[in-house]
C-alpha positions in Angstrom: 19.8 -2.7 -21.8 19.4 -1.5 -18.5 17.2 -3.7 -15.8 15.8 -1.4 -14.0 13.3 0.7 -16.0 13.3 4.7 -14.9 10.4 5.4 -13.5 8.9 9.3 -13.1 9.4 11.5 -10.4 5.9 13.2 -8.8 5.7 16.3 -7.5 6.1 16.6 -3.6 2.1 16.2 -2.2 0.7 19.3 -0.8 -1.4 18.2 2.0 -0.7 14.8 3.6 -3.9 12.9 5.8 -4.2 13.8 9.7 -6.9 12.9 11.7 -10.1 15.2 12.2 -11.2 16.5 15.4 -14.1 15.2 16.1 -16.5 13.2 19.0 -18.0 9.7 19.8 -21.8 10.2 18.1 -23.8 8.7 20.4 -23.0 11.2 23.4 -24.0 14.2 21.1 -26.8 12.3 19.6 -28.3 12.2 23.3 -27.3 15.9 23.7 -28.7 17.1 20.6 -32.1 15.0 21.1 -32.5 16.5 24.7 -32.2 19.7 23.5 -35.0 19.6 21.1 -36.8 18.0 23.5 -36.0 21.0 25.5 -36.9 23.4 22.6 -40.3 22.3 22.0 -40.9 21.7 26.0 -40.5 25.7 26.2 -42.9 26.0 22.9 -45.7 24.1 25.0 -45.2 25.8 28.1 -45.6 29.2 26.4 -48.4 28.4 24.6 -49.7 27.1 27.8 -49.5 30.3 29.7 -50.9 31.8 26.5 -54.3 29.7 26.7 -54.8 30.4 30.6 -54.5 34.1 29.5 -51.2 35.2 30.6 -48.8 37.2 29.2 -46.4 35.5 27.0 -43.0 35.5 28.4 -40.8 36.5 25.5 -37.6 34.9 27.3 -39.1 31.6 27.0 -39.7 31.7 23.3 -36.1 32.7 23.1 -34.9 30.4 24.6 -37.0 27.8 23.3 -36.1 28.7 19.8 -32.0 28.8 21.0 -32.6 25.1 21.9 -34.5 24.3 19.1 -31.5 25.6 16.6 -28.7 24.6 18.9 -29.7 21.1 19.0 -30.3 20.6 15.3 -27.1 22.3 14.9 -25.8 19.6 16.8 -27.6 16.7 15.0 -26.3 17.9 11.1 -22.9 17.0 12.8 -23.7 13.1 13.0 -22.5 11.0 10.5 -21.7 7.2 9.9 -18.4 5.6 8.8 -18.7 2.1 8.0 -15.5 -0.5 8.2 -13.6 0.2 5.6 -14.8 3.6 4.3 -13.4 7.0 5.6 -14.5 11.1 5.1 -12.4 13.5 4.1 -13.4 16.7 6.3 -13.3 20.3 4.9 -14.3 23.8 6.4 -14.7 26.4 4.3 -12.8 24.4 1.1 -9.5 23.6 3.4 -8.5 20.3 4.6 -8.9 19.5 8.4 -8.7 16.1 8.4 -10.1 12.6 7.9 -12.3 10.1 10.4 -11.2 6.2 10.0 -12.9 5.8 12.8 -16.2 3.7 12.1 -19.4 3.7 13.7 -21.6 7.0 14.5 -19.0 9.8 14.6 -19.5 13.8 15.0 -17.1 16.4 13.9 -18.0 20.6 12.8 -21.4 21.1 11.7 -20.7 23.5 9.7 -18.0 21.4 7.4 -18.1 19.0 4.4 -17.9 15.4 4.7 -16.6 13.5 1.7 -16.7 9.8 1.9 -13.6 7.5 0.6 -13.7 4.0 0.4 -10.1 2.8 2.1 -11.3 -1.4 1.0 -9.0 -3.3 -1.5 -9.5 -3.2 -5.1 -9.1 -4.7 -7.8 -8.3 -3.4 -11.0 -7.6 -5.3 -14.6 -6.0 -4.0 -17.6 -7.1 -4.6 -21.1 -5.7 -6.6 -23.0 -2.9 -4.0 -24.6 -0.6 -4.6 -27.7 2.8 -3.3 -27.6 5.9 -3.7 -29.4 8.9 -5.8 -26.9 12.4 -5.1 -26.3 12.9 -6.5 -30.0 10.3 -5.1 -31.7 8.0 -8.0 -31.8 4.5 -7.1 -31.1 2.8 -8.8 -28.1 -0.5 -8.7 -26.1 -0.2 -8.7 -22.3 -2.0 -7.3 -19.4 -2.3 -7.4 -15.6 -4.2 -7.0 -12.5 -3.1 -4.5 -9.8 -4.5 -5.2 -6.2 -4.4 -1.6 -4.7 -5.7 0.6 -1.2 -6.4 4.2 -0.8 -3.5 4.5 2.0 -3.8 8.2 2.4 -6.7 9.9 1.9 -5.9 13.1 1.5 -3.6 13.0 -1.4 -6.5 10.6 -3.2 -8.8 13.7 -2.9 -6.9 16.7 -3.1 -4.0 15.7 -5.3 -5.6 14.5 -8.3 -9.1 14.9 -10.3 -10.1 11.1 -9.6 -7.8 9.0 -7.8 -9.7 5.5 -9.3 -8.8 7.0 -13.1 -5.5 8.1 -12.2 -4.8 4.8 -11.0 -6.2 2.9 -14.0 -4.4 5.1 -16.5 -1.3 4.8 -14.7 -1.2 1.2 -14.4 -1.9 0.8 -18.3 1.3 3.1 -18.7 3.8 1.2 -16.1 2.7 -2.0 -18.0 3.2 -0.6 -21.7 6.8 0.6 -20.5 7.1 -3.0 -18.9 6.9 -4.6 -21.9 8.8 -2.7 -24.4 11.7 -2.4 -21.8 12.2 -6.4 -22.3 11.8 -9.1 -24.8 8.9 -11.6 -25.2 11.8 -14.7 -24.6 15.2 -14.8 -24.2 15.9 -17.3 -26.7 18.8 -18.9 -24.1 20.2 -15.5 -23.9 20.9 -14.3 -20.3 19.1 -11.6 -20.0 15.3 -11.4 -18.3 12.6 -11.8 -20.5 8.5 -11.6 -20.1 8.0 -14.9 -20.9 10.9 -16.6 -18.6 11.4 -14.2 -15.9 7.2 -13.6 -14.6 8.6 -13.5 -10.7 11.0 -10.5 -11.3 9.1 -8.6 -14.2 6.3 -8.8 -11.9 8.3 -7.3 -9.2 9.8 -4.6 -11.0 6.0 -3.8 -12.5 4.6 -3.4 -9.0 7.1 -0.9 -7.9 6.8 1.0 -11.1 3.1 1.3 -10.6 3.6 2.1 -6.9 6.1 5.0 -7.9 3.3 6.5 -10.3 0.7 6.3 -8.1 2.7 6.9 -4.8 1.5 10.5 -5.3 -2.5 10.1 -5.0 -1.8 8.1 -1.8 -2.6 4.8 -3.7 -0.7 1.5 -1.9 0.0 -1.1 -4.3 -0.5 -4.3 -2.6 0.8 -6.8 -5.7 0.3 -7.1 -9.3 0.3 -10.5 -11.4 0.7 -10.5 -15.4 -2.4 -12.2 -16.6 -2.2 -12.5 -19.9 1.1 -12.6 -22.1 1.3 -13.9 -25.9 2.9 -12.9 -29.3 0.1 -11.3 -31.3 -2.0 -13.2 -33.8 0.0 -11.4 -36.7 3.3 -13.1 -35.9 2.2 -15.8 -33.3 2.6 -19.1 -36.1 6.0 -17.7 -36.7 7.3 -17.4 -32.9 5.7 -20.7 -33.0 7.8 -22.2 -35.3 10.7 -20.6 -34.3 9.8 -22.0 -30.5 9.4 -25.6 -32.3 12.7 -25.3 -34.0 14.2 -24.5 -30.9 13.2 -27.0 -29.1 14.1 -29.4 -31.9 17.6 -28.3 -31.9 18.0 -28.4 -28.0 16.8 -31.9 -28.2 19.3 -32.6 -31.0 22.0 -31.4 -29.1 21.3 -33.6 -26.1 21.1 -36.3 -28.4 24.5 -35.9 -30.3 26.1 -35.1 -26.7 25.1 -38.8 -25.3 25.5 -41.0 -28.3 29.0 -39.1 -28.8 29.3 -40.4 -24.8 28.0 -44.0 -26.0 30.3 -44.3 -29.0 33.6 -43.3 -26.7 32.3 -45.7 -23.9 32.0 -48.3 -26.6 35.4 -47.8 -28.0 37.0 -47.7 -24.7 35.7 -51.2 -23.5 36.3 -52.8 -27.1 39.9 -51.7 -26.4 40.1 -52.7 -22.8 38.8 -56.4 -23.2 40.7 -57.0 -26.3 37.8 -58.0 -28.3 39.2 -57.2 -31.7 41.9 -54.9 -33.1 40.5 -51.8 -34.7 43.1 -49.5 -37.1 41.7 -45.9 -37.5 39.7 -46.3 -40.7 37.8 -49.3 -38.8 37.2 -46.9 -35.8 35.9 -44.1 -37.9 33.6 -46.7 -39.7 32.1 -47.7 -36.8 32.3 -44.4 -34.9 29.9 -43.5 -38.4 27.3 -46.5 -37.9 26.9 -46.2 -34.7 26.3 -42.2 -34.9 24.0 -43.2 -37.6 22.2 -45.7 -35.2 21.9 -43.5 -31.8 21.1 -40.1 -34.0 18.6 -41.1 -36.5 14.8 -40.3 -35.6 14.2 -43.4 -37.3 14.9 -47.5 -37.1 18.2 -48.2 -38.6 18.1 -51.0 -41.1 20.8 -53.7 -40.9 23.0 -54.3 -44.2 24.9 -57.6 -43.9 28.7 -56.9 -45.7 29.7 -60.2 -46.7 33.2 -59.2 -47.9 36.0 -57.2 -46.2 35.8 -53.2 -45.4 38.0 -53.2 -48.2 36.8 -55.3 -50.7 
């Protein structure tokens, strides 16, 4: 079984995000307010001249009207970015750039402003049921902290860059968990269950990889929920118990067999009595009995010989 799980290769974006050319609002806020003013200054003197009976003086209507359309030209370019938001400028349907910028910004009249939020999300996974590396079925599922990092490619590359992300993430996870078992069972290999640091890891930069291509950043992902499925769950259970039963066995065997031989060895060193081999094995068997059991030995006083 391979530990690194193949991840799919995107097509190479088409556009990539550069910065818009554009101005500091407030300037051509001031502009575009002094010409209206200007506009409707030449209205009034026009209609002045008209009430004292004078001829009307087309040039000033002209140029009244010019003012009038230039500045509110001028104002349909002001827009506001706030922190952490960004707009995705088009003319005429083709890219020309995005403003990070935030505050009162003014770029083309004439061109399309989308708005993009660039602030750190958050997004969970259902709880999913898939089959592991060894068939078993389990439920996990995850969160994925993520950031628009380039804005183009989040508008232009796909349909909707939140649902791509979202559909994505619920595929990296699915091939996740059949790619390695629920536990090892004292195996070395990595498992879901005993290995959450690297499974983790290796789940982040598969998402990143699938969602590199609608300029998503993943920032970290975190396995939230993990468990057999209720189907087979009292079984695992068991089989965890008797695993555990059996490790604790084993420790127990290893240090009453240490015991016994300690026993044997100081019996042998201080000369308290002389044991043959059917004696040692005897009490190599009582006291096995004794240190193993999972319950109180009870004494049985041998008033004859071993061998009567």
């Amino acid at each position: 079984m391979s530990d690194q799980p193949s991840t799919p290769t995107m097509p190479a974006p088409h556009v990539r995000e550069r910065t818009a050319f554009g101005a500091p609002g407030l300037p051509m806020l001031g502009l575009g307010i002094l010409l209206v003013i200007g506009g409707i200054g030449a209205f009034a003197t026009n209609t002045s001249r008209s009430e004292q009976g004078e001829q009307t003086s087309a040039a000033l209507g002209v140029i009244g009207v010019l003012l009038l359309v230039v500045g509110a030209v001028l104002l349909r370019g002001l827009f506001m970015v706030a922190p952490g938001e960004a707009r995705v400028v088009q003319f005429l349907g083709r890219y020309v750039g995005t403003v990070r910028t935030d505050g009162l910004r003014w770029v083309n009249p004439f061109t399309n402003r989308r708005k993009v939020s660039t602030r750190i999300r958050n997004h969970e996974t259902p709880v999913l049921k898939v089959n592991d590396a060894e068939g078993n079925p389990v439920q996990i599922a995850t969160v994925v902290v993520w950031q628009v990092a380039d804005t183009a490619r989040a508008v232009f590359e796909v349909d909707d860059f939140v649902a791509f992300v979202a559909i994505q993430t619920e595929t990296a996870v699915r091939h996740i968990a059949t790619t390695y078992p629920y536990d090892s069972h004292g195996a070395d290999i990595l498992s879901l269950r005993d290995n959450a640091e690297e499974i983790t890891e290796k789940m982040s930069a598969e998402v990143a990889a699938r969602v590199e291509a609608a300029g998503v950043k993943v920032i970290e992902s975190r396995i939230t929920h993990l468990a057999y499925a209720p189907e087979i769950a009292q079984a695992m259970l068991r089989r965890q118990q008797a695993g555990a039963v059996v490790a604790a066995r084993q420790r127990i065997v290893d240090g009453a067999v240490g015991m016994v031989e300690s026993a044997l060895k100081q019996l042998a060193e201080h000369d308290v009595v002389d044991l043959d081999e059917e004696r040692k094995e005897t009490m190599v068997s009582n006291l096995l009995v004794v240190l193993c059991g999972d319950r109180d030995a009870q004494p049985v006083l041998n008033t004859g010989t071993l061998y009567q």
